[in-house]
C-alpha positions as CSV (number, residue, x, y, z in Angstrom):
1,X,-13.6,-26.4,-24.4
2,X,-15.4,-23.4,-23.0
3,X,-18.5,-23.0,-21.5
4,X,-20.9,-21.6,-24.8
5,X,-20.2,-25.6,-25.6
6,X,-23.9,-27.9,-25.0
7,X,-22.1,-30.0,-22.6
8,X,-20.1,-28.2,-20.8
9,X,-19.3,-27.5,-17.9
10,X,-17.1,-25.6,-15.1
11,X,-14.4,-28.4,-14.6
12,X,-14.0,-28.9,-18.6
13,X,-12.9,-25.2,-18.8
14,X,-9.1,-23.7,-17.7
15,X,-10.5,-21.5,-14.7
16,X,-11.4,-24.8,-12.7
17,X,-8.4,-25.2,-10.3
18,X,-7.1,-28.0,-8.0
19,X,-6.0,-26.9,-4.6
20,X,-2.2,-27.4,-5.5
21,X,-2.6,-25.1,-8.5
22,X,-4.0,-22.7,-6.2
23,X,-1.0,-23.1,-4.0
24,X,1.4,-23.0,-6.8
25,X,0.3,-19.7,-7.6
26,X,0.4,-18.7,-4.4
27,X,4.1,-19.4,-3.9
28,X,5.1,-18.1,-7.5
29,X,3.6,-15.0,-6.3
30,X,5.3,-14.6,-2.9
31,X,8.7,-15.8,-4.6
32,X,8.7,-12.9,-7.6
33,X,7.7,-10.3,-4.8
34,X,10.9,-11.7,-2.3
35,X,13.2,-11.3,-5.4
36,X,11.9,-8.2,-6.3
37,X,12.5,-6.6,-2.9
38,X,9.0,-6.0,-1.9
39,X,8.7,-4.7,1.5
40,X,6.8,-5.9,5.0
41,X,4.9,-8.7,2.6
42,X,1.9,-10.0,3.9
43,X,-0.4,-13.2,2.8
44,X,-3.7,-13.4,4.5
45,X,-5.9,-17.2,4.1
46,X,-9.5,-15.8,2.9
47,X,-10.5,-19.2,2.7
48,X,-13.9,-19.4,4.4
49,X,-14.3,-15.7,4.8
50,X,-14.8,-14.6,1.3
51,X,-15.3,-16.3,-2.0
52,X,-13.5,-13.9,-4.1
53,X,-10.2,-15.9,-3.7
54,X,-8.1,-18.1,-1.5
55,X,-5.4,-15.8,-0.5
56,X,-4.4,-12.5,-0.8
57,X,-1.3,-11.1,-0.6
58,X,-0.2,-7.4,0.4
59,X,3.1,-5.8,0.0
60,X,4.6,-2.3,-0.5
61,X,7.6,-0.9,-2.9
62,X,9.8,2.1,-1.8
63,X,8.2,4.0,-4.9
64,X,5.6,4.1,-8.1
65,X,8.3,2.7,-9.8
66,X,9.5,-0.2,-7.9
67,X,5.6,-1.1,-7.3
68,X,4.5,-0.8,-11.2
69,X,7.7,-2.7,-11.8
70,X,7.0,-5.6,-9.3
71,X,3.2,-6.0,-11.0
72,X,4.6,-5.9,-14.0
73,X,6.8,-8.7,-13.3
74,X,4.7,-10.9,-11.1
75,X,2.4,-10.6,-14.3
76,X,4.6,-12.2,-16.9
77,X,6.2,-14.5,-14.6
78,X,2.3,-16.3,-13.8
79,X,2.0,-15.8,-17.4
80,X,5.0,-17.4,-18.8
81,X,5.3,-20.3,-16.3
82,X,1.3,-20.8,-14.9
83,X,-0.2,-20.0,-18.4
84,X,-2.5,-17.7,-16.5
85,X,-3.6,-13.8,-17.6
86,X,-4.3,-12.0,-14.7
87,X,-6.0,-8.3,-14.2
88,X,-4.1,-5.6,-13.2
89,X,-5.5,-1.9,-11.7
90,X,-3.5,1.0,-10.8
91,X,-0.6,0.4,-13.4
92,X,0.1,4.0,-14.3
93,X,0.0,5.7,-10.9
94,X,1.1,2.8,-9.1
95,X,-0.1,4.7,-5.9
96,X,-2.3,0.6,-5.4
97,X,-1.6,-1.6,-7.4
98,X,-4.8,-4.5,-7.7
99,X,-3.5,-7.7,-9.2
100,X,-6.4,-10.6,-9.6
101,X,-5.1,-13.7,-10.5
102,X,-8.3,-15.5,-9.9
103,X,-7.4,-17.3,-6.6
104,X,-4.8,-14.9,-5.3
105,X,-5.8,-11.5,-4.9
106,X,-2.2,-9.3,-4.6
107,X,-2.4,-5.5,-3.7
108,X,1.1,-4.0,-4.0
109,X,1.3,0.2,-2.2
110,X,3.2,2.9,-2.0
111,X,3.8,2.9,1.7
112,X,2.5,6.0,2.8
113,X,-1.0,4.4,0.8
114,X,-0.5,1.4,2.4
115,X,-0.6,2.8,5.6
116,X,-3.9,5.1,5.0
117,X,-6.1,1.8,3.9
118,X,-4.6,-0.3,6.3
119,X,-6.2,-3.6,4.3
120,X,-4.4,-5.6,7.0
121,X,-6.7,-4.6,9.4
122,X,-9.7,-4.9,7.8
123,X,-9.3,-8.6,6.1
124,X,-7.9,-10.0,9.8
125,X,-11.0,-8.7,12.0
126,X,-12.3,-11.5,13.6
127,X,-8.9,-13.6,13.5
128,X,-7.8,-15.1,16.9
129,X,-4.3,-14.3,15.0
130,X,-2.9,-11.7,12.8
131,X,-2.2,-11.9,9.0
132,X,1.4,-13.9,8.3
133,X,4.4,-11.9,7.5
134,X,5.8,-13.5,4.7
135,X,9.1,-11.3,4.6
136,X,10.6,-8.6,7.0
137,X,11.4,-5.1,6.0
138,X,14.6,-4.9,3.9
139,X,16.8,-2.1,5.3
C-alpha cells in the first residue's frame, strides 16, 4: 500500500519502523563497518536532539578506496538482508561519504576529512558525555 491510496496512512506503508527495526539496522551497520576494517567508529544517539534519524554513525577508511568500498558494501548488505534502499553521496570521490538509511544516518571520511569537519564535536555539544566508540583504531 502507499500513501497516494484514499485510506492510507503512514503505518500501512514500509518506511513506518518499530524501534527494534531501527536497532537492527543499527547493528547491521556497525557489524559490516567492524568487518570491513573501518577505523575509530563512532555511533552517536540523536534521539531527542534531531528528527532526521535515531543514530548516526561516523567512521573513517585508510583511503577513497577502502571508504567507497565500505558504502558500497554496507549498501547491499541493508539491501539484501533489511530490504531497505538507502541514499548514498560522495561515491566517486569518497573524500565523505553520506549514507541515509532513513533512521541511521552513516558518514564514512578520509581521515585527514574527518579530522577538518570534526562532526563528532558538533553532534555531542551539549552531552554530559561524549559520542560512544564503537571500535578502536586498527593498527
Amino acid at each position: 500500500m502507499n500513501l497516494s491510496e484514499p485510506n492510507a496512512t503512514p503505518a500501512d506503508t514500509p518506511a513506518a519502523k518499530t524501534p527494534a527495526d531501527v536497532e537492527a539496522l543499527h547493528a547491521l551497520v556497525l557489524k559490516s563497518l567492524d568487518d570491513d576494517q573501518a577505523v575509530e567508529m563512532v555511533s552517536i544517539p540523536l534521539a531527542g536532539k534531531s528528527s532526521i534519524a535515531d543514530h548516526m554513525v561516523i567512521a573513517s577508511g585508510r583511503s577513497s578506496r577502502q571508504v567507497a568500498s565500505m558504502a558500497t558494501k554496507l549498501a547491499d548488505k541493508i539491501k539484501k538482508e533489511l530490504g531497505r534502499l538507502v541514499r548514498i553521496e560522495g561515491l566517486p570521490t569518497a573524500d565523505w561519504v553520506l549514507i541515509d538509511a532513513d533512521d541511521v544516518i552513516i558518514h564514512l571520511f578520509r581521515p585527514e576529512v574527518r579530522t577538518f569537519y570534526n562532526l563528532e564535536r558538533m553532534w555531542a555539544f551539549g552531552d554530559d558525555q561524549a559520542p560512544s566508540k564503537t571500535a578502536t583504531t586498527n593498527a
